[in-house]
Each structure stands twice: as structure tokens, then as C-alpha cells.
N, C-alpha and C positions, 0 to 999 in steps of 0.2 A: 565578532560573532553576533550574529544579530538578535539570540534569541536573550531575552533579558531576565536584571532580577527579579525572582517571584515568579516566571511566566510559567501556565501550563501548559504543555503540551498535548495533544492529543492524537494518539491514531485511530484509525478505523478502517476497515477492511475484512479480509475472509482470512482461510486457514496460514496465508503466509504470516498477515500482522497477529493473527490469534498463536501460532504456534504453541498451543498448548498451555496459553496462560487461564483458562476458565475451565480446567479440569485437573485434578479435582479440587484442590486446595480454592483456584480463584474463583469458583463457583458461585453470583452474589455479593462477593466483597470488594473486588473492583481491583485489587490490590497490586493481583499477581502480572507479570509482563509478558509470559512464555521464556519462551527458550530461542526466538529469533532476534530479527533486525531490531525491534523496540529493547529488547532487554541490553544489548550491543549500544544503542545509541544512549540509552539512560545510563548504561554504567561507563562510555567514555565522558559524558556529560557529567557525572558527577565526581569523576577521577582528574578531572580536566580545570570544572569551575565548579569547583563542590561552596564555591563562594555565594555564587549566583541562586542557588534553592530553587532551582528548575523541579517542577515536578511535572515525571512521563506519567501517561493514563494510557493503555491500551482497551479498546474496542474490539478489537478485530473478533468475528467470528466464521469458524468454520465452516465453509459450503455456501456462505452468503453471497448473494447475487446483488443488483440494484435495487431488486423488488426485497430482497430481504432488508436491506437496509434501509428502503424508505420504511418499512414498518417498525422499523425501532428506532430512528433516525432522532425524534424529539426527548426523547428518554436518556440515548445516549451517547446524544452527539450536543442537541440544544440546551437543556436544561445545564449539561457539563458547563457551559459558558467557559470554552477554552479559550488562550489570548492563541494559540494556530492551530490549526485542525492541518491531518496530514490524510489525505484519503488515495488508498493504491485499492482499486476493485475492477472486476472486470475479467478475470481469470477463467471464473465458473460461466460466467453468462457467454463467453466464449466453447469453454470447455465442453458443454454440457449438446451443443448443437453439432459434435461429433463426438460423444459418448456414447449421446444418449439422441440419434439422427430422428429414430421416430416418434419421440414422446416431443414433440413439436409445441407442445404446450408449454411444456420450460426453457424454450428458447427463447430469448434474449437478442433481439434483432437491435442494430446498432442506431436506430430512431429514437426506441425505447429507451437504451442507454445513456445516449449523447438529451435526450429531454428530460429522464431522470437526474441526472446529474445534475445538468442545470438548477432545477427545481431543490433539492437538496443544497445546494451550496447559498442559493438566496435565500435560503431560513436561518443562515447561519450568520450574524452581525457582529460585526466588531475584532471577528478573528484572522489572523493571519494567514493565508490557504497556501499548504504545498500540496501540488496535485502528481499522481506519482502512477507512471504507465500501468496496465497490464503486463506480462511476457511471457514468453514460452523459451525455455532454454532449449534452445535450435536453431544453430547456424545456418542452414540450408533457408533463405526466405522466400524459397519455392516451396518449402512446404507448404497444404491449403490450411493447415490450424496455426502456422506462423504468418502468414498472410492474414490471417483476419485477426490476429491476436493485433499485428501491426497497425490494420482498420482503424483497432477500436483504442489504439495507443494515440494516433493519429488525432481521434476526438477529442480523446483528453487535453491533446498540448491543445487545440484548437481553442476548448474550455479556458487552457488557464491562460492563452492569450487574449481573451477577450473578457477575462475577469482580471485580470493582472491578479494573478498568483503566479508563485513559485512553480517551476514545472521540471518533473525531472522524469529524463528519458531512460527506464531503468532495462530497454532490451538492450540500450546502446552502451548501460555499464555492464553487460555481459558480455560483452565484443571479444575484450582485452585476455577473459578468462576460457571463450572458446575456442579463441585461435590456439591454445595452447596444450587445452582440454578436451576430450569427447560429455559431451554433455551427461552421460551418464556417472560421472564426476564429480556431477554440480547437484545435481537431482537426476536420482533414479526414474522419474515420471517425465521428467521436462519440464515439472513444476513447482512439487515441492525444494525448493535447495538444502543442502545440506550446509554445514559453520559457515566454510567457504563462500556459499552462493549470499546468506544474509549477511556477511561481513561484505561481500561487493554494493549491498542494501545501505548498509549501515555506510559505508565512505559515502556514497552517488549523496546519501541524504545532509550528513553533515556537513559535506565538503558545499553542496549547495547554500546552506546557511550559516557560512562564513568560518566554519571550525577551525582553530587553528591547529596545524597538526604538528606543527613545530613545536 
């Protein structure tokens, strides 16, 4: 398992990795995980190698785009001096350009994105990066907002093949669960998942870095 003793972990991202961890209780204290994939991954990490003193930190905020996150980026990504940062964003900045078609101002075109990111990840020294898709739980990839959710999945792995990070393709660990599933199963929106949806979160991530699950 390659994360080691002592190491911090860190996520960051919007309402999937926030899951409810900065209301009301985590509010300021940094403390709380949510109720998702981070909270899943800390407690088989410490059920697992409770030897190792892994401590998770969750970031994730709700609704946050690229542009949200480079405004807090230094506070709560840099300053943390994590040994991996785990970054899955890109949901809203999709989402938002067929919510919300004519407020054109909060859209998020994949220039912006794919330069954002960049720019954010080189501030970042010393840490470990897993870079972790966008998705839309929707099997149909004729859909037009599964199609550019894919876009902007496509950037990421591009990022983390030319940063050497970790890259994990998280529409492609929903495969196995919507062949079986109607997505309304997983997440009633197509976005938010319900246990099932971050426990598919929580394997794609661990299984990437090395968990033993034996």
C-alpha cells in the first residue's frame, strides 16, 4: 500500500468529497469527513492499518467550481502541506452550463478548466497527486451533459499524464454498477450517489493505491 506511516492525506473538491462534512458540526474545525467516499476511505484505512497513523483531511466544498477553488486553494490545499492531495472537481463547472444555459457567466468552458487545474497543481510541492474524473451517472454517452462531463474527464487524465499522478477514471468505475442498475439507484440526480455510489468512490480510490483488500 503505498501510502505511508505518518502520511496526510488530503481531499479537495465540491459537494461529492464535502458530503456534509462542514455543516454543522465541521464548520471551522477542519475535523469532520462527511458522510461520503473520504469518510469510507479513512475508516477502511484505519480498520485496515490503524498501525500506519494515516491522517484523512477533507476539503471538499459544496457547489465549488475551479474558480471556487483557486480562491481558497492557498489556505486549503497549500498551507495543509499534504504528503498526497487527491483532487475530483469539475461536476459544477459542467453541470451549471446546462442548468443554468443562460447565465453564461458561470460557465466554465473546458480552456478555463484544463488552465485552471494546471495552475493549481504547480503550487502544490512535494505532494503525491491523485487526479480523480468528473461524472454523471448515465449510461447512455449520447447523452449532451454525459458527453462533456466525459470532455472534461478526458482533461484530467490528460493532466495527470503529463504530471505523472495517479489518475483515476471514476465514470468508468460506474460501468459495472450501471449495467446492473438504472441510475436512479445510484443517485437520484445523476450526481449526487447515494452509500452504494461512494463505496464504488471509495474501492476505484483505494484499490488505486495499492490497498490490500485481502
Amino acid at each position: 500500500m503505498e501510502i505511508k506511516q505518518g502520511e496526510k492525506l488530503l481531499f479537495v473538491g465540491d459537494s461529492i468529497t464535502d458530503c456534509g462534512r462542514d455543516r454543522p458540526l465541521g464548520e471551522g474545525t477542519g475535523d469532520s469527513l462527511g458522510s461520503g467516499y473520504v469518510s469510507y476511505v479513512d475508516a477502511l484505512l484505519q480498520s485496515v492499518y490503524p498501525d500506519r497513523s494515516i491522517r484523512v483531511v477533507n476539503k471538499g466544498i459544496s457547489g465549488n467550481t475551479v474558480r471556487d477553488l483557486e480562491a481558497r486553494w492557498h489556505a486549503d490545499v497549500v498551507e495543509q502541506s499534504p504528503d498526497w492531495l487527491v483532487l475530483m472537481i469539475g461536476i459544477n463547472d459542467v453541470w451549471r452550463q446546462f442548468s443554468k444555459p443562460y447565465q453564461t457567466e458561470s460557465h466554465i468552458h473546458s480552456e478555463e478548466y484544463e488552465e485552471t487545474i494546471y495552475r493549481l497543481i504547480n503550487e502544490v510541492s512535494g505532494a503525491k497527486l491523485v487526479l480523480m474524473t468528473p461524472f454523471y451517472i448515465e449510461p447512455n454517452n449520447q447523452d449532451r451533459m454525459r458527453q462533456r462531463m466525459d470532455e472534461y474527464g478526458k482533461i484530467m487524465q490528460d493532466i495527470a499524464s503529463e504530471t505523472n499522478a495517479l489518475f483515476i477514471d471514476t465514470q468508468k468505475a460506474f460501468e459495472p454498477l450501471l449495467s446492473c442498475l438504472h441510475p436512479s439507484a445510484i443517485a437520484q440526480d445523476r450526481v449526487h450517489p447515494n452509500a452504494r455510489g461512494h463505496m464504488v468512490l471509495t474501492k476505484a480510490f483505494l484499490t488505486k493505491v495499492g490497498f490490500q483488500w485481502s
